[in-house]
C-alpha positions in Angstrom: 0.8 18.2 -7.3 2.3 16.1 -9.9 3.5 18.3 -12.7 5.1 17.7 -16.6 9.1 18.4 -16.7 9.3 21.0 -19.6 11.8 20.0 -21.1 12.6 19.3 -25.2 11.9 15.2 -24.7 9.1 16.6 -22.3 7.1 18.6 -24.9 7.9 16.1 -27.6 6.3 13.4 -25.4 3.7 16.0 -25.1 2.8 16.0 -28.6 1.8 12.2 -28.5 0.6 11.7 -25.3 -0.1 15.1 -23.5 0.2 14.8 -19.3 -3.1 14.7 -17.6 -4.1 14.0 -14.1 -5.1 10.7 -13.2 -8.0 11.4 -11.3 -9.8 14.0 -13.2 -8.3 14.4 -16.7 -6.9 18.2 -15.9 -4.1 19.2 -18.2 -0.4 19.3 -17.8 -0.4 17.6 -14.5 -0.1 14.1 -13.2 -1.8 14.4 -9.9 -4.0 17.7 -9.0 -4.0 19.0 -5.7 -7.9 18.4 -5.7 -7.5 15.0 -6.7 -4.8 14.7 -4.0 -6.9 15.8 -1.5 -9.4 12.8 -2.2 -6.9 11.3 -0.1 -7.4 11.2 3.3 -4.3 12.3 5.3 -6.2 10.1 8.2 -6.9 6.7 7.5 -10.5 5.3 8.1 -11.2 2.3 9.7 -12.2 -0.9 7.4 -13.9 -3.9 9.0 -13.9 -7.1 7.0 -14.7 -10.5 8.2 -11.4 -12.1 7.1 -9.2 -9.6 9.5 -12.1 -9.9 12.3 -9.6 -11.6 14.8 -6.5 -9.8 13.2 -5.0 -6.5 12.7 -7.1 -3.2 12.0 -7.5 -2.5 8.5 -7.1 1.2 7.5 -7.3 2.9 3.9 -7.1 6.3 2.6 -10.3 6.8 0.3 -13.1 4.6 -0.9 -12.6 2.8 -4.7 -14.3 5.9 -6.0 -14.0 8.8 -8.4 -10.3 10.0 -8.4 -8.6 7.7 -5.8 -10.0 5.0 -8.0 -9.3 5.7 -11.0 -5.4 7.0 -9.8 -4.8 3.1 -8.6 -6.3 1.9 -12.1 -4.0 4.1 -13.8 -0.9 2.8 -11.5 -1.8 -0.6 -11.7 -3.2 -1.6 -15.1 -2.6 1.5 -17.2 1.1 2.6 -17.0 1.1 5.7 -15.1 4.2 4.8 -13.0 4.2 8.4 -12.4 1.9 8.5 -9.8 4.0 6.1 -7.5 5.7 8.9 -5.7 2.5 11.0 -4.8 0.6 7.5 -3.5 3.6 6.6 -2.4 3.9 9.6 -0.2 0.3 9.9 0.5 0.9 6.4 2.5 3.7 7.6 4.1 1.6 10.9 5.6 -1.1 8.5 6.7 1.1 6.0 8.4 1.7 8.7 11.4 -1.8 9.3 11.7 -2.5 5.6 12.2 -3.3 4.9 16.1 -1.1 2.1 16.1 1.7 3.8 15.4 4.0 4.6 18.7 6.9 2.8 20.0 7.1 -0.4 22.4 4.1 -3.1 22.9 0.5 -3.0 20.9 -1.2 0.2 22.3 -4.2 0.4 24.7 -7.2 0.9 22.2 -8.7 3.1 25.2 -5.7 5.8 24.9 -4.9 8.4 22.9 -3.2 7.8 19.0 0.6 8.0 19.0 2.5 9.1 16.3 5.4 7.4 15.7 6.5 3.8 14.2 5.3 0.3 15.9 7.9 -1.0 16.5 10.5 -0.5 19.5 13.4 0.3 17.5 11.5 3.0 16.3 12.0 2.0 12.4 8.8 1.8 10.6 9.2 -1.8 8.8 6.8 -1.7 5.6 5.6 -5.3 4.5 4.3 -4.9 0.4 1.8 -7.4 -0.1 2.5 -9.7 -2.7 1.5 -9.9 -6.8 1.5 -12.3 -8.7 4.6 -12.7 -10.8 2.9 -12.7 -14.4 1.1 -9.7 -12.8 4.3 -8.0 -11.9 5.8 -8.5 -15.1 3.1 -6.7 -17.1 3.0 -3.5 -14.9 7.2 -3.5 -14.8 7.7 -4.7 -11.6 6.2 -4.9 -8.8 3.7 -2.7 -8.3 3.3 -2.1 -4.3 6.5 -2.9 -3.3 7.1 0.1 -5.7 5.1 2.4 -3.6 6.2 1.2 -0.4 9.6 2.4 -1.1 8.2 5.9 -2.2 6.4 5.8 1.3 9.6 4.7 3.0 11.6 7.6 1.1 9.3 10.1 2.7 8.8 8.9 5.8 13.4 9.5 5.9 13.2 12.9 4.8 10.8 14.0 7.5 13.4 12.4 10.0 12.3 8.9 10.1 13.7 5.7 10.6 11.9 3.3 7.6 12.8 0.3 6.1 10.9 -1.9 3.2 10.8 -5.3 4.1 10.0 -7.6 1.0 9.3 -10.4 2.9 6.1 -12.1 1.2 5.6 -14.2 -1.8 2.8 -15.6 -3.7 3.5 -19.2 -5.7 2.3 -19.7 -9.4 -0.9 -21.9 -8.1 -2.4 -18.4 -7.5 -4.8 -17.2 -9.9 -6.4 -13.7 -10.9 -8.4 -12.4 -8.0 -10.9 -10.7 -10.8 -14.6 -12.0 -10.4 -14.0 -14.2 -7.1 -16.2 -13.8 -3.8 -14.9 -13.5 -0.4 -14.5 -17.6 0.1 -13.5 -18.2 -3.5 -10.1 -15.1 -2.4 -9.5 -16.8 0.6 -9.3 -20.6 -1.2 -7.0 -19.2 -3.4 -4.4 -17.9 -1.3 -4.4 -20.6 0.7 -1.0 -22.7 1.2 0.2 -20.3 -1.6 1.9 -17.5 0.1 5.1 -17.8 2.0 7.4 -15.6 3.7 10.9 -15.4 2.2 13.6 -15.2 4.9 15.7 -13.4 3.0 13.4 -10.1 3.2 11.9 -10.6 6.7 13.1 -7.9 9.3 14.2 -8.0 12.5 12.6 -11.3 14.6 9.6 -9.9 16.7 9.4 -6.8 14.6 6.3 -4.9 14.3 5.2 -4.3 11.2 2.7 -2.6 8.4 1.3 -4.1 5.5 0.5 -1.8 2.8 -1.7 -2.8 -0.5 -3.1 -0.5 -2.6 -6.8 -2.0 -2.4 -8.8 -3.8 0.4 -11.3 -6.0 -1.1 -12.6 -8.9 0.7 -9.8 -8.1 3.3 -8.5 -11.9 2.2 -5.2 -10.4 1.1 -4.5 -9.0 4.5 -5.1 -12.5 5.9 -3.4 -15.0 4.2 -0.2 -12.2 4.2 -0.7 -12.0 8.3 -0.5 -15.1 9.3 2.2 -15.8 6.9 3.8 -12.7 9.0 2.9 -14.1 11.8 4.4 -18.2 11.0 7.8 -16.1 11.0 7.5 -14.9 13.9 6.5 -10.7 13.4 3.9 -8.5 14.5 1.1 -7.1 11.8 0.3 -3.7 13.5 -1.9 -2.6 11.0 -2.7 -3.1 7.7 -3.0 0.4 4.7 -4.0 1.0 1.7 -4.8 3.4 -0.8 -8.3 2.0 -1.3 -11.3 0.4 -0.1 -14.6 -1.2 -1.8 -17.4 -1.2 -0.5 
C-alpha cells in the first residue's frame, strides 16, 4: 500500500491536507491494501461493439466503489500519487493477459502465455491520447503517466518494456462527457493521428492502455490509427470499465 513519507514537510502537509486513501477514505495512506485488491490482478474480458472486429478489450475492475473513485481522484482531483500503484497494477495484469507470449497472434483455443506480444520480446505500451487542454489541467498527461509506472515495473521484474507515445488527438476533439456511443465515435473521427516520432518498431505488437473503457470508441479510433502505421494492437487495458 501507498503510505505518507513522515517527514517535517510531510507532517506539515499533514496538517492541511492529511493523506487518505483514495478508495475508501482510511487515514495516513494513499492506496489500502483492500482497496488495492479491488484490482484484479487478472484482467476480465470487455465486449463493446466498436472493438467487435478488433482487439480484445481487458480491464482490471468495474467503474465502481474504490477502483472508481481511485481514477477520479488521478484524473480530475490531483492525487498524482496514486500513479505508481495503478501504474503498477497494469503492469501485474499485462502478464496475465492471454495475448501476451512472444511471436504471431496466439491460437485463442491454447493455453495463456505469459510474456510480451511482441517477437522481440519488449512489451511496447501505446497511452491513449487526451486532449491537450485536458492534459494541461491534470499536469501532464495523465495515461502516458501511468504507462511509464507500468513500464518501470514491468523492468524491475526482469522485463523488456518500452512506452511508445505514438498517438495524438487534434484540437477539433471535444469533451467525451455526456456523449452516446455514435456521438464518441463522430468525434474522434479524422482527429487522431499517429506521430512518427513515438511509434516503435514497424510491425510491432503492441498494448494500448487507458484508464477507462466506455463506449470502447477510444480503443477504436486509437487502433486503427495503430494500425494506418503499420503495428499490431494485441490487446487493449485499462484500469476500468462501465457498464
Amino acid at each position: 500500500m501507498l503510505r505518507a513519507m513522515r517527514t517535517p514537510w510531510r507532517f506539515g502537509l499533514d496538517l492541511l491536507l492529511p493523506l487518505r486513501c483514495a478508495g475508501c477514505g482510511a487515514p495516513e495512506v494513499g492506496w489500502c491494501v483492500t482497496c488495492a485488491a479491488s484490482l484484479a490482478r487478472t484482467p476480465f474480458r470487455v465486449d463493446r461493439e466498436a472493438t467487435a472486429h478488433g482487439p480484445p478489450l481487458y480491464a482490471l475492475a468495474h467503474y465502481l466503489g474504490p477502483a472508481r473513485r481511485a481514477v477520479l481522484g488521478y484524473k480530475e482531483r490531483g492525487r498524482r500519487d496514486l500513479a505508481g500503484p495503478l501504474g503498477r497494477a497494469l503492469a501485474t495484469a499485462l502478464t496475465a493477459l492471454p495475448e501476451s507470449g512472444p511471436g504471431p497472434k496466439p491460437d485463442p483455443r491454447a493455453e495463456p502465455r505469459a510474456g510480451p506480444p511482441d517477437p522481440d520480446r519488449t512489451w511496447y505500451l501505446v497511452p491513449a491520447a487526451s486532449r491537450r487542454a485536458a492534459a494541461r489541467r491534470r499536469g501532464g498527461p495523465h495515461v502516458t503517466t501511468l504507462a511509464r509506472h507500468a513500464a518501470a515495473a514491468l523492468a524491475g521484474r526482469g522485463h523488456h518494456a518500452a512506452v511508445a507515445p505514438a498517438l495524438r488527438l487534434d484540437g477539433r476533439v471535444r469533451d467525451s462527457v455526456g456523449l452516446d456511443a455514435a456521438e464518441r465515435a463522430a468525434n474522434l473521427r479524422g482527429r487522431l493521428r499517429h506521430l512518427p516520432d513515438g511509434l516503435p518498431p514497424p510491425g510491432a505488437a503492441v498494448t494500448l492502455l487507458d484508464d477507462v473503457i466506455t463506449t470502447g470508441a477510444t480503443a477504436a479510433a486509437c487502433t486503427h490509427a495503430l494500425t494506418r502505421a503499420g503495428l499490431r494492437v494485441a490487446a487493449v487495458l485499462a484500469i476500468v470499465a462501465t457498464g
